[in-house]
C-alpha positions in Angstrom: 0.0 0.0 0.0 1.2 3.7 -0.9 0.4 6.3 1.7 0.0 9.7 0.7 1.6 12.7 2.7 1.2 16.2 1.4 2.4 16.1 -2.1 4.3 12.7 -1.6 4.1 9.1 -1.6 5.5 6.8 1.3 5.5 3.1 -0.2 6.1 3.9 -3.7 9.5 4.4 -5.8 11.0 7.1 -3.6 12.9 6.4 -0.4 11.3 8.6 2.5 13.3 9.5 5.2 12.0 10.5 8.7 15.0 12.4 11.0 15.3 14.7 13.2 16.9 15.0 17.0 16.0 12.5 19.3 14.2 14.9 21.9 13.7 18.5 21.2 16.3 20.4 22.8 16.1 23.6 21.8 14.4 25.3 19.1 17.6 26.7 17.6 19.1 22.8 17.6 15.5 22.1 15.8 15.9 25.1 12.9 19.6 23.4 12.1 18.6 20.3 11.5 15.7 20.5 9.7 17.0 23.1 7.1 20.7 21.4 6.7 17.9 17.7 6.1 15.5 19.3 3.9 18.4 21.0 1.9 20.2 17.8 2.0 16.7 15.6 0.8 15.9 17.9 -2.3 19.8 17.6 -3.3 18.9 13.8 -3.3 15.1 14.1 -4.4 14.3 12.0 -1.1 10.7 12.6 0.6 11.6 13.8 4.0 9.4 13.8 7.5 11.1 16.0 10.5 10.8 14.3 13.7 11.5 15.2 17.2 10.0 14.3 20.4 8.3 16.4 23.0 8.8 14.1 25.4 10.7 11.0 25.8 8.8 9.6 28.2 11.2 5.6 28.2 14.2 6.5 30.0 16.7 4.6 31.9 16.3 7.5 34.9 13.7 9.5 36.4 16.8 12.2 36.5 17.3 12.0 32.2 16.5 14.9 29.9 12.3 14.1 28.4 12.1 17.1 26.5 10.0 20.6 26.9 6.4 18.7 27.3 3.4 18.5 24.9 1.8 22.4 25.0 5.8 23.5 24.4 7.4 21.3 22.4 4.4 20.9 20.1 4.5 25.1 19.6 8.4 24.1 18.5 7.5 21.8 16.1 4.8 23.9 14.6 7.3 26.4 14.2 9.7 24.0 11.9 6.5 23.1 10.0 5.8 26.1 9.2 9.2 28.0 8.5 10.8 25.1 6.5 7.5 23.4 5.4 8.1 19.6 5.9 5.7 17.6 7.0 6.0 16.4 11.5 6.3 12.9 12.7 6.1 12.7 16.7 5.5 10.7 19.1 2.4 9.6 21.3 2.6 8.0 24.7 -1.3 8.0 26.1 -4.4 8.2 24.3 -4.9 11.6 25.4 -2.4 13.0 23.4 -3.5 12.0 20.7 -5.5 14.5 19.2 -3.5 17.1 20.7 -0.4 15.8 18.6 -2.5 15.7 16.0 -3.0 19.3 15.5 0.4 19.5 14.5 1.7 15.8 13.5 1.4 14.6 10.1 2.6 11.1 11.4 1.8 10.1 15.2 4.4 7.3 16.0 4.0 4.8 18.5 6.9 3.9 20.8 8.4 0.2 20.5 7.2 -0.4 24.4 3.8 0.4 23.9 2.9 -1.2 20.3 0.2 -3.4 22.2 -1.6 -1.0 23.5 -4.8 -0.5 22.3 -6.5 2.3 23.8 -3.4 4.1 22.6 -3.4 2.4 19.5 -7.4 3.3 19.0 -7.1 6.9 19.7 -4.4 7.4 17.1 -5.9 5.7 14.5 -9.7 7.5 15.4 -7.2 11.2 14.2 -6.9 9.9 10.7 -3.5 10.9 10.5 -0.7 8.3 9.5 -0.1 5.8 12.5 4.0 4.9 12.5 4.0 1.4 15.1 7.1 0.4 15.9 7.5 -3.0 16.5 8.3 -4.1 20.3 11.6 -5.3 20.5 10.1 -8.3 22.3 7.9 -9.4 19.5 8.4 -11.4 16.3 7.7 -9.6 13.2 4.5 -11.9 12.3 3.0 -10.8 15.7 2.6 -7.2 14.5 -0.5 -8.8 11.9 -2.8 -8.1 15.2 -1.4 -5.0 16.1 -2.3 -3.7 12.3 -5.9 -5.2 12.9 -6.5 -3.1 15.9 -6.0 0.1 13.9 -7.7 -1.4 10.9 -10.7 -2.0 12.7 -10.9 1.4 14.3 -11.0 3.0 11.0 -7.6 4.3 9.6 -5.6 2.0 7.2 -2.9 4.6 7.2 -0.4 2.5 8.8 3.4 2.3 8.5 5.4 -0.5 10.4 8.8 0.4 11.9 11.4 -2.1 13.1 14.1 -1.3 15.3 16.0 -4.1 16.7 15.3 -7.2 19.1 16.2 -7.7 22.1 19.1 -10.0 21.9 20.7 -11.2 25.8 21.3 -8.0 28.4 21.6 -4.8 27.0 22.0 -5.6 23.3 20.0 -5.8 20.3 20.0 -7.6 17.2 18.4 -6.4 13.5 17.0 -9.5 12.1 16.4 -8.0 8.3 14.1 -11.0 7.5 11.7 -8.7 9.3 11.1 -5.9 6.6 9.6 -8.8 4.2 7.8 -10.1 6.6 5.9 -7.1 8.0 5.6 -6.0 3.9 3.4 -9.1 3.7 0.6 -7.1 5.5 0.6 -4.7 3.0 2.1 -1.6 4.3 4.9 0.5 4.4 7.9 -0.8 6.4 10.6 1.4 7.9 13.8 0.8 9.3 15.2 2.5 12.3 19.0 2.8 11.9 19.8 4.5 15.3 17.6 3.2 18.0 18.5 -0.8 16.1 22.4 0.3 17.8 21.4 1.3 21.2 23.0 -1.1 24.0 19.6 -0.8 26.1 20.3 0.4 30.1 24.4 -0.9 29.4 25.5 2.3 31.1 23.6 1.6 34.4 21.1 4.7 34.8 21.4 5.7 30.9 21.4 3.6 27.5 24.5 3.6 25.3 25.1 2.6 21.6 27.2 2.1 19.0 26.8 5.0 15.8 29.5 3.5 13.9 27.0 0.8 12.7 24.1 3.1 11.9 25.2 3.6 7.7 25.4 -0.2 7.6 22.3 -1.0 8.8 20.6 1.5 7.1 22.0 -0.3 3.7 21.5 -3.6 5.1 17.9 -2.2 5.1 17.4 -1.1 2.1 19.0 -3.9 0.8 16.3 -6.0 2.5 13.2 -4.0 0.4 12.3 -1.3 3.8 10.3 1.5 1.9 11.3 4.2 4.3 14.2 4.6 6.7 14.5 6.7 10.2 17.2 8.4 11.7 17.8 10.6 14.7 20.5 12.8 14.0 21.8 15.9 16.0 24.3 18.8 15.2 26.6 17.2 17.5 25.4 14.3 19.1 28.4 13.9 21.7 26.5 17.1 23.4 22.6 16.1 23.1 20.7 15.8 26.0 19.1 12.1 24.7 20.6 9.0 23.1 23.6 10.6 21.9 25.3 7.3 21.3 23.6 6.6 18.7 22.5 9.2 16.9 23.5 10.4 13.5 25.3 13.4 12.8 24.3 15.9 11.1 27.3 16.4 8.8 27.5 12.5 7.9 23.7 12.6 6.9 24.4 13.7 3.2 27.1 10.8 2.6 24.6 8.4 4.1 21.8 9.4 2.8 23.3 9.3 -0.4 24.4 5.8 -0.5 21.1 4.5 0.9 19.0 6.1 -2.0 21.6 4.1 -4.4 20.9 0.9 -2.7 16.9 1.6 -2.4 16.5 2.4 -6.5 18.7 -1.1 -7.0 16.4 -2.6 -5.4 13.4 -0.8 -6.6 14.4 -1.7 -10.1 
């Protein structure tokens, strides 16, 4: 299925690319990276999605950075939709939010923990915007089928599936690429998360490390595999960022990478 955003296709013979900072920082960290990705994606005529999160509301510590909060951080995001007109993917943690989001979110993502919930999963799809579900790193790709089906039934078939590792042991994950054809089989888009799929989950006691150096291989190793869309965080300087520095992206590798995965995508595409 092709999913249309604005004056774009996800799903179709384009590569997409959602990225953005993990947690919105400050607005001036927010301006830089969406106008150095947007000049970046019409160099390389690749659909792009800013995200950023208002609040990151998994962390390893009560004491680590979430982000500015709905009312604020979704006024920031406005403010990049607006001055560098791309479309906003963010995301949701309760059903409440919802709708809020939805005011300013193109795309309201789900986070990997809470992919089975359905209230949440109910009250995005009842917004008729796109609904991005990552898949729980506990779960086998063909459980995601039921997951689809909840937001299927509730009315929206606006779906994208996103996978971003598996739990493999203590404080490791693995990327098992057999999962992009497997979640394709349901019909929808399938995206690949390059930087949360190196994260070493809770390995630095009260905060979660990773390994960047393996984001660009993944991200081929993706679209090698057939993903339709690919997501990266990426900061200005991610040694500095308040959230999941490790293993974010940054922003002056983003072209070379970028580059190379479009390359491998229309390969495959053809």
């Amino acid at each position: 299925m092709v999913i249309n955003l604005d004056n774009f296709l996800i799903g179709d013979n384009k590569l997409t690319i959602l990225a953005g900072p993990c947690a919105i920082e400050s607005q001036s960290v927010l301006d830089e990276t969406a106008d150095t990705l947007k000049q970046i994606c019409e160099k390389l005529d690749i659909n792009y999605v800013f995200k950023s999160s208002y609040d990151k509301a998994n962390r390893s510590s009560i004491n680590s950075y979430r982000g500015p909060g709905l009312k604020k951080g979704l006024e920031m995001l406005h403010s990049v939709k607006e001055k560098y007109r791309v479309p906003i993917v963010t995301d949701i943690h309760t059903p409440e939010q919802a709708n809020i989001a939805a005011e300013v979110a193109d795309i309201l993502q789900i986070p990997a923990f809470l992919c089975r919930q359905t209230d949440l999963l109910v009250a995005a799809a009842k917004t008729g915007k796109i609904v991005n579900i990552k898949k729980g790193q506990f779960l086998a790709p063909e459980q995601m089928k039921s997951i689809v089906q909840k937001v299927v039934d509730s009315g929206n078939n606006k779906i994208m599936l996103t996978d971003r590792g598996t739990t493999f042991g203590y404080n490791n994950l693995v990327s098992d690429f057999r999962s992009i054809p497997i979640m394709k089989q349901f019909g929808y888009p399938v995206v690949f998360d390059a930087t949360h799929s190196v994260q070493m989950p809770g390995s630095n006691g009260d905060s979660t490390g990773g390994d960047r150096r393996f984001v660009p291989l993944l991200a081929n190793c993706a679209m090698a595999a057939g993903a339709d869309v690919l997501f990266f965080e990426i900061h200005p300087n991610p040694d500095s960022a308040l959230c999941d520095g490790a293993n974010m992206l940054a922003l002056s590798d983003a072209e070379r990478v970028f580059a190379k995965c479009k390359e491998i995508f229309e390969v495959i595409r053809k």
